[in-house]
C-alpha positions in Angstrom: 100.5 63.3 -138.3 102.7 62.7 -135.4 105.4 59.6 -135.2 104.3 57.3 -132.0 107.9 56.6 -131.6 110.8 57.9 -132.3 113.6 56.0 -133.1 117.9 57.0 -132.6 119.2 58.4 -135.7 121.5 55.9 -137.1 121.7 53.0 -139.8 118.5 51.3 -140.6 120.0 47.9 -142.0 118.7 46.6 -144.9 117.5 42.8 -145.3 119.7 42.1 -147.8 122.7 42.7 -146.0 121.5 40.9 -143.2 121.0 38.3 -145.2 124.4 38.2 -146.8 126.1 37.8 -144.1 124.0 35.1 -142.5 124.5 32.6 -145.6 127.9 34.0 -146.2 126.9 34.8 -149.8 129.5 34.2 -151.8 129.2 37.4 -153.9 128.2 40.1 -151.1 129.4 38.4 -147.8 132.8 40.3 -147.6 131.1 43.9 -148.3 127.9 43.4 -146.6 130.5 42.6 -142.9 132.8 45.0 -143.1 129.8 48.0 -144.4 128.1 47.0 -141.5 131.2 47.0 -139.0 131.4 50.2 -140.2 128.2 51.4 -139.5 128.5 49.9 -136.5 131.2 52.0 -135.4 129.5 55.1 -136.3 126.3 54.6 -134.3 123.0 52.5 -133.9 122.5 49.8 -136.0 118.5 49.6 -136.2 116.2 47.4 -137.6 111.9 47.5 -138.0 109.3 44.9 -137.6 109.7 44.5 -141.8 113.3 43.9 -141.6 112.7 41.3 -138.5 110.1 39.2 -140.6 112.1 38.9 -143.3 114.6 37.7 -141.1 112.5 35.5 -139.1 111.1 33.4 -142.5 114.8 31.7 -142.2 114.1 30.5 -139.0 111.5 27.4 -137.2 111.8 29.8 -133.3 112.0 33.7 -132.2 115.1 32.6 -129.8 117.1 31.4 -133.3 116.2 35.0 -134.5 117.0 36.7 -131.7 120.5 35.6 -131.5 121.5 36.7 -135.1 119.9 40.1 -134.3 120.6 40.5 -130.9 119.1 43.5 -129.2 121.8 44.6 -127.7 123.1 45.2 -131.2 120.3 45.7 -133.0 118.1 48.5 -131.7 114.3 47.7 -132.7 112.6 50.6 -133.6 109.1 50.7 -134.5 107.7 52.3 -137.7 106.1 55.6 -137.0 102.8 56.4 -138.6 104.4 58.8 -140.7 106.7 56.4 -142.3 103.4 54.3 -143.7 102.1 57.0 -144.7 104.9 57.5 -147.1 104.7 54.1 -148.1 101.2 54.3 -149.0 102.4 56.9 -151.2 105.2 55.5 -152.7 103.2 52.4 -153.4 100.6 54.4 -155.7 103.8 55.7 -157.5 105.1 52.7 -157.6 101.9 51.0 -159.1 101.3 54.4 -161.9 104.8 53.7 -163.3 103.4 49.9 -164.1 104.3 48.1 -161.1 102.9 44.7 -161.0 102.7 44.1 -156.7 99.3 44.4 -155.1 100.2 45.2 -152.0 103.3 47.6 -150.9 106.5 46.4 -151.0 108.6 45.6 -148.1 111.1 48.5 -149.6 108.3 50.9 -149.1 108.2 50.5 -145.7 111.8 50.6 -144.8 112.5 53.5 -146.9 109.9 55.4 -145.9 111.4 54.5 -142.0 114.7 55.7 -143.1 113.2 59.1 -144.5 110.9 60.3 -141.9 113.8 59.6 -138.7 116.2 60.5 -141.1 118.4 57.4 -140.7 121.5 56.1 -142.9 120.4 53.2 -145.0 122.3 50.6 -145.1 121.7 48.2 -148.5 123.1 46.7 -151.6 119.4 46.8 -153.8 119.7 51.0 -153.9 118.0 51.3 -156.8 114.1 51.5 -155.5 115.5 53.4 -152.6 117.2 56.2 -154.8 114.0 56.5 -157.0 111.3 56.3 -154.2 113.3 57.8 -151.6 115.6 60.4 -152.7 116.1 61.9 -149.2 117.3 58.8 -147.8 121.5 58.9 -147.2 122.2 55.4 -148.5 125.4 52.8 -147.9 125.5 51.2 -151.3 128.1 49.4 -153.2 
């Protein structure tokens, strides 16, 4: 199956770093910045249509989004066909080991995005990732 779009290889940014650093989380604030000033040095910082409405929950208007994930900083990539695919497939793993979710996980998705470009990972919740994803080059504490 063929990816629709292609997205820069870079550093897919996790939610939860996003979110650290936008309530200045006491525990993960300092790490989450300065991991993802460094990404940002060494290339595109990207995010998916997951990460975005995650992001967007916190907020009442697109425009209050928008300027926390700028898109001149963030580039928005879209998730190839491929990449749900895998997540299809993790999901039934997922669910034969005894997980409890109906539906896949938001992880699925963004890990599955990260493996088929073959994009850095930014994220402090590696665990899934590493088990699910094994291919994926993750930025973990």
């Amino acid at each position: 199956m063929a990816s629709e779009v292609a997205a820069p290889v870079g550093t897919l940014v996790d939610t939860n770093v996003l979110v650290d650093i936008l309530t200045e989380d006491s525990t993960w604030y300092a790490w989450s910045l300065r991991t993802l000033d460094n990404a940002a040095a060494a290339g595109p910082m990207v995010i998916n249509p997951v990460i975005y409405a995650e992001i967007s929950a916190q907020f009442d208007r697109v425009e209050d989004v928008d300027a926390v994930l700028p898109p001149g900083e963030f580039v928005r990539a879209a998730i190839p066909w491929d990449a749900a695919f895998l997540a299809g497939q993790a999901f039934v793993r997922y669910r034969r080991r005894g997980g409890a979710k109906r539906s896949p996980l938001p992880d699925f998705f963004i890990g599955a995005h990260a493996a088929v470009i073959g994009m850095r990972l930014l994220t402090r919740d590696a665990g899934r990732y590493r088990d699910y994803f094994p291919t994926v080059d993750l930025i973990a504490p």
